[in-house]
C-alpha positions as a printed NumPy array, in Angstrom:
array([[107.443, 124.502,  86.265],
       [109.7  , 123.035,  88.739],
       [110.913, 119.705,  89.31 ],
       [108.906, 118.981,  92.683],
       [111.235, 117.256,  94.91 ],
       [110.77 , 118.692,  98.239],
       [108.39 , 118.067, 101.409],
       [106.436, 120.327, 103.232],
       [106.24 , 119.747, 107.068],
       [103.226, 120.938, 108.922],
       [103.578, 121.073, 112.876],
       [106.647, 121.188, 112.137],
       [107.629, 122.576, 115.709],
       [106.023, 119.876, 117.457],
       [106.83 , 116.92 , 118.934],
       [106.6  , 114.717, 115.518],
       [107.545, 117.098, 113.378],
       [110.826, 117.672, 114.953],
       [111.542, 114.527, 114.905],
       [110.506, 113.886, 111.011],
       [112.611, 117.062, 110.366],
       [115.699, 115.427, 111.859],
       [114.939, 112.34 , 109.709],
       [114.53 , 114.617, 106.124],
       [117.494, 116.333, 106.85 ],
       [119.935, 113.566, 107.616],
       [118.568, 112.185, 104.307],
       [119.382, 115.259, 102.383],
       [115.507, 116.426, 100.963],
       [114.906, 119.505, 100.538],
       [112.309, 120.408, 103.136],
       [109.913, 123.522, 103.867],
       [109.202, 123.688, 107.321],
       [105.65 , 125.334, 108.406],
       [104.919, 127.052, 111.802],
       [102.978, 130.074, 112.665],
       [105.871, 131.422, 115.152],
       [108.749, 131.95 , 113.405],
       [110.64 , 132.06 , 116.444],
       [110.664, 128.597, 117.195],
       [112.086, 127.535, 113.986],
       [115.377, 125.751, 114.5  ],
       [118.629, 125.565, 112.301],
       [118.629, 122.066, 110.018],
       [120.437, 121.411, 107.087],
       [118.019, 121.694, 104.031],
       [115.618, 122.638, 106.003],
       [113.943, 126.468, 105.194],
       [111.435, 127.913, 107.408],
       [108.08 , 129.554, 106.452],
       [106.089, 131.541, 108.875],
       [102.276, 130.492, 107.8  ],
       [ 98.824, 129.789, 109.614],
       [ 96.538, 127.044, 108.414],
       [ 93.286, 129.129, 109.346],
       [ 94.687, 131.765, 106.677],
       [ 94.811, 130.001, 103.111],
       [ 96.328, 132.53 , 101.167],
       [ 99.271, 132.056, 102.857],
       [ 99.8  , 128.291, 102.245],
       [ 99.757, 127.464,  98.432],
       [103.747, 129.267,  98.343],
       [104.354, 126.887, 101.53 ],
       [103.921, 123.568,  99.203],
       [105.527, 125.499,  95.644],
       [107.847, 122.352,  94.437],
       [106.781, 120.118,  97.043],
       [106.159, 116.426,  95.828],
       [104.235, 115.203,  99.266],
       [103.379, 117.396, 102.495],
       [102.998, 115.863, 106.052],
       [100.135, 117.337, 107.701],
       [ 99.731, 117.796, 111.807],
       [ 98.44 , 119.812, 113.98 ],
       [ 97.372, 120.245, 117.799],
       [ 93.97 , 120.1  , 118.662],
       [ 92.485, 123.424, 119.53 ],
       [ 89.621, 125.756, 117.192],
       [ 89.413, 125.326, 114.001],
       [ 91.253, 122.415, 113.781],
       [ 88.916, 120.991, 111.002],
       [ 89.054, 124.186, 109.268],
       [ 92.712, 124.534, 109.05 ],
       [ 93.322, 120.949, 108.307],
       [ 91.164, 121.309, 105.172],
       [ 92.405, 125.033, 104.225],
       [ 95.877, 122.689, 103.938],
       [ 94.429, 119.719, 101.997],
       [ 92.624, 122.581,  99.223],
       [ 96.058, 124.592,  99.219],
       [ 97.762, 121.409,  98.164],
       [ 95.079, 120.522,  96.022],
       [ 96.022, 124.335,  94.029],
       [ 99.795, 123.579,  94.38 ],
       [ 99.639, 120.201,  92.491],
       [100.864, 118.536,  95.537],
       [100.709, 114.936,  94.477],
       [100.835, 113.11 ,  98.177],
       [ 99.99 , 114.002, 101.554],
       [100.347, 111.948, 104.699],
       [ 98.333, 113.185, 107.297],
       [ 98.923, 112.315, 110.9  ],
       [ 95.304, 111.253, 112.264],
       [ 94.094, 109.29 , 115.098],
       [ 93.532, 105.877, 116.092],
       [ 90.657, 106.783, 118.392],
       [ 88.666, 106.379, 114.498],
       [ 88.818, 102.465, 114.981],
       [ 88.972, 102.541, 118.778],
       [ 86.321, 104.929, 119.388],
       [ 84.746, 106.572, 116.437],
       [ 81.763, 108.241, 118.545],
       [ 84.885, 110.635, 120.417],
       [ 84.878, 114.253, 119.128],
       [ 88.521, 113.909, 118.295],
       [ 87.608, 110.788, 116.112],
       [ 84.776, 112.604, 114.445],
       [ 87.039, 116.161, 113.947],
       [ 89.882, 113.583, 112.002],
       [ 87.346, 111.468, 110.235],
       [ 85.799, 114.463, 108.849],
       [ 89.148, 115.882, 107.416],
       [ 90.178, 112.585, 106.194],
       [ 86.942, 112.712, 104.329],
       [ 88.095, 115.696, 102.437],
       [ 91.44 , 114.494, 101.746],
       [ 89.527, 110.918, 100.219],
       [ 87.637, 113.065,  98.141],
       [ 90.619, 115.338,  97.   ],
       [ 92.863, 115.271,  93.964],
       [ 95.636, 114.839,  96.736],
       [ 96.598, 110.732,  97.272],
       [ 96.286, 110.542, 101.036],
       [ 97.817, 108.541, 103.637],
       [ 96.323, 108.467, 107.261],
       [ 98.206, 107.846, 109.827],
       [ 95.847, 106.675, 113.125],
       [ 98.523, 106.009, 116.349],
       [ 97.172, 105.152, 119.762],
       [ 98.122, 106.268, 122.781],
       [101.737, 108.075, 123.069],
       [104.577, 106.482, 125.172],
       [105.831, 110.678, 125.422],
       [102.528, 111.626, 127.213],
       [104.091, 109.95 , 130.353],
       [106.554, 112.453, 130.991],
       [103.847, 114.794, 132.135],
       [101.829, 113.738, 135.372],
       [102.762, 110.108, 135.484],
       [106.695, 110.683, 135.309],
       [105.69 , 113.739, 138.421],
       [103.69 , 111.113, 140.63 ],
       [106.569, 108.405, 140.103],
       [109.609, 110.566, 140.336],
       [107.721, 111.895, 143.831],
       [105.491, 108.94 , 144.758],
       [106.243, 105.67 , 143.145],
       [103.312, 105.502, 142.123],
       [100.716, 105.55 , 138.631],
       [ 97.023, 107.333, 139.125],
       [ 94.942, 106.143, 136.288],
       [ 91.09 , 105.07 , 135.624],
       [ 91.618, 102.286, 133.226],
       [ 91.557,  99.256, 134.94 ],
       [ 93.439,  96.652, 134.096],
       [ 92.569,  97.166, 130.319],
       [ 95.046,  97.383, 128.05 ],
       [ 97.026,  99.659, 124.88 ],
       [ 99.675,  99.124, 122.5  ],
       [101.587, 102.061, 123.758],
       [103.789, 103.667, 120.813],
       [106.505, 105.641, 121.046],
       [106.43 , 108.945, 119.258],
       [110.062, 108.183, 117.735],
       [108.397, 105.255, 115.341],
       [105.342, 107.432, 113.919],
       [108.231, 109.83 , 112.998],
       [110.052, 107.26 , 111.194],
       [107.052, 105.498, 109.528],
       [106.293, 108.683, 108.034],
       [109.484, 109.392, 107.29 ],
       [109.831, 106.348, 105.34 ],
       [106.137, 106.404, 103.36 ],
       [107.512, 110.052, 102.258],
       [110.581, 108.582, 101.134],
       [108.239, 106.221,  98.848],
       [105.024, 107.73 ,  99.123],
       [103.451, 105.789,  95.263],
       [103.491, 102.563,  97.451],
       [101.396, 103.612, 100.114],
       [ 99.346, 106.08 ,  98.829],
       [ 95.76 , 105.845,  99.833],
       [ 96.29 , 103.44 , 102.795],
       [ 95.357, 103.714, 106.409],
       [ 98.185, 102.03 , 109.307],
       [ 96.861, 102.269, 112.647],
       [100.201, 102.465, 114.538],
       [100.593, 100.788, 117.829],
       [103.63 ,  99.122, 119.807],
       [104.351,  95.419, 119.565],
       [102.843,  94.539, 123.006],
       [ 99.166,  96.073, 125.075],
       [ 99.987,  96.481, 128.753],
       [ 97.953,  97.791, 131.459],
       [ 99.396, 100.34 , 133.842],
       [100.085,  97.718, 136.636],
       [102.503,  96.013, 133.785],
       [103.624,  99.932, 132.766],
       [104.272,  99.907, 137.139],
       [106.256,  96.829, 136.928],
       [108.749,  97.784, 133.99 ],
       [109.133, 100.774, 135.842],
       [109.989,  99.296, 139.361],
       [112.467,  97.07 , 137.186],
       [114.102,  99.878, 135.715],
       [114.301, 102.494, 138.15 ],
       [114.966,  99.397, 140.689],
       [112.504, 100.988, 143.324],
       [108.933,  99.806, 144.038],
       [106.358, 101.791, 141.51 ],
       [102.843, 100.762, 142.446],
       [ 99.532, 101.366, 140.187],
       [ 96.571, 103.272, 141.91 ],
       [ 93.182, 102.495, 140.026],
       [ 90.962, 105.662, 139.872],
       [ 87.232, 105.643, 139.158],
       [ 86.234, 108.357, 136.942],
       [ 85.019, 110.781, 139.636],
       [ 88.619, 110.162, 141.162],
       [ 90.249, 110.851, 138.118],
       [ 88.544, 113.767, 137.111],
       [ 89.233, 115.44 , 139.939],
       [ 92.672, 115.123, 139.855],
       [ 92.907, 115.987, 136.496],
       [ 91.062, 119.409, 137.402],
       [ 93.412, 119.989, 140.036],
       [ 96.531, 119.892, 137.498],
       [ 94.776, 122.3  , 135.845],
       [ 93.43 , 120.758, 133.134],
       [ 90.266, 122.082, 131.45 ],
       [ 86.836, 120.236, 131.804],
       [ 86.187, 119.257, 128.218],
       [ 89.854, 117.954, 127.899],
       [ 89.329, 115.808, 131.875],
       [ 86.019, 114.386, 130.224],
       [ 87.165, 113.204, 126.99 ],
       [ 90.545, 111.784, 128.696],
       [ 87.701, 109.998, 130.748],
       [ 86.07 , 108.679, 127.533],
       [ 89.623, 107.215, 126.695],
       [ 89.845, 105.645, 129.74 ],
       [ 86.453, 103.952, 129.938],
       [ 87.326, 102.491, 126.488],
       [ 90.456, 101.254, 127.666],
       [ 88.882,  99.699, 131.14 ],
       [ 86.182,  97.882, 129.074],
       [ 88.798,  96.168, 126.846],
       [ 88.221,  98.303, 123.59 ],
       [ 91.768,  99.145, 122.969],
       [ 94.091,  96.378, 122.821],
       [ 94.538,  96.022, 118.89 ],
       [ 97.723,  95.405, 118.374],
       [ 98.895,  96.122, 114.5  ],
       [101.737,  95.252, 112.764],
       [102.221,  98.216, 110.504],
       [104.946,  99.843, 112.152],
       [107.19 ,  96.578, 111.923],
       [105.811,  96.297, 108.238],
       [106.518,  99.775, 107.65 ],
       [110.276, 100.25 , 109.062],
       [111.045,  96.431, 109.154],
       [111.772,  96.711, 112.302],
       [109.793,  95.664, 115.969],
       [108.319,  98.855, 117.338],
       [110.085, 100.8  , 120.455],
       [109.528,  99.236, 123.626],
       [107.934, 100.265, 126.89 ],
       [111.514,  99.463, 128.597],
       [113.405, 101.36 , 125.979],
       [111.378, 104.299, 126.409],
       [111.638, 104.892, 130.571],
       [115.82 , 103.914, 130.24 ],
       [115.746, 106.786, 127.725],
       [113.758, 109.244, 129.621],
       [115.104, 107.54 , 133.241],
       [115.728, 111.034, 134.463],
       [111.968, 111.999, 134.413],
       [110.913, 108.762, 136.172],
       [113.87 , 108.244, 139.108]])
């Protein structure tokens, strides 16, 4: 048997699991990287790539062979549950001692959404598993911004959003990257732990507006929406109705006040404070001006 020494990445072609790549490999592990389309699989130094699909379990056991901890994420979509388990009972057959599974913080803001019930459930299995878990539960992502919000202020000056003036400890993609980077470095100290992951400080999009307008040095203003308002502008972007309504369900949390925890485990974790709201726009400034 082999000395298991290497990580596998699942999602590895994502937005985190780039980034975590980029971290393994300037570290030197060994690292299998996991996507169903081989052809976006990128050149890294000791970093292989294995062309597998979650849904199909034969093919993920020789995905984890040697592997002393996998990182587990995926996008939301059918069988999300069942591929998320098919992974934790492959790693359970490969002997994989630790896995650290990227989750969601909507399980302590609002454990009655469907996305907090689909990553509850799989972190269910992985508690009952022979595999030491670690769930990772972030809020709301600073990178979501660079979608509709960065459009309307690069063309209006202006935020569209139905939360109010409630807050969210905004976190930047970059940091759940490097916390899991670093538990995977040292996985026997955290194993079986929970971090919800949030930024040092909860603003509320008229704060978001003002950093902005600071930044950019032009005016950015913050339109409330009621949820009528704000589902109809989400259908006319195009999104579908069952993703507009549970956006909704975020924002009515975040209006009534439900989601301005703000945790210390990411400065805990990489002994650091978390990436600001200001750091973020000057490093994407040329979606915003």
């Amino acid at each position: 048997m082999g000395t298991k020494n290497k990580v596998t990445v699942f999602g590895a072609t994502g937005r985190i699991g780039r980034e975590l790549l980029q971290h393994l490999s300037g570290a030197g592990i060994e690292t299998v990287a996991v996507s169903r389309d081989g052809q976006k699989a990128f050149p890294l130094p000791h970093t292989s790539w294995v062309k597998a699909d979650m849904l199909q379990k034969d093919s993920l056991v020789e995905t984890m062979k040697d592997s002393k901890a996998v990182f587990l994420n995926a996008g939301m979509g059918p069988g999300f549950v069942e591929g998320q388990i098919n992974v934790i009972e492959a790693s359970e057959a490969a002997g994989v001692p630790f896995m650290v599974k990227l989750s969601s913080g909507a399980i302590q803001e609002k454990p009655e959404l469907s996305v907090a019930k689909m990553h509850e459930e799989v972190e269910g299995r992985l508690r009952a598993s022979a595999v030491n878990g670690i769930m990772l539960r972030p809020t709301g992502f600073m990178q979501n911004w660079l979608g509709d919000l960065a459009a309307s202020v690069k063309k209006e000056r202006k935020i569209y959003e139905a939360t109010g003036l409630g807050r969210r400890a905004y976190i930047d993609l970059k940091d759940i990257a490097e916390v899991a980077f670093t538990i995977l470095m040292n996985p026997e100290k955290h194993s079986c732990h929970a971090y919800f992951l949030t930024g040092d400080v909860a603003l509320n999009y008229q704060e978001v507006a003002d950093i902005l307008s600071h930044t950019i040095g032009e005016k950015v203003s913050y339109e409330a929406l009621d949820e009528q308002e704000a589902k109809t502008r989400y259908l006319s972007k195009g999104v579908p109705e069952w993703m507009a309504d549970t956006l909704l369900l975020y924002a009515d949390a975040q209006r009534k006040g439900q989601t301005a925890q703000v945790s210390e485990d990411v400065r805990s974790i990489l002994r650091k404070p978390a990436r600001t709201v200001e750091g973020f726009v000057i490093d994407h400034i040329n979606a915003f001006q």
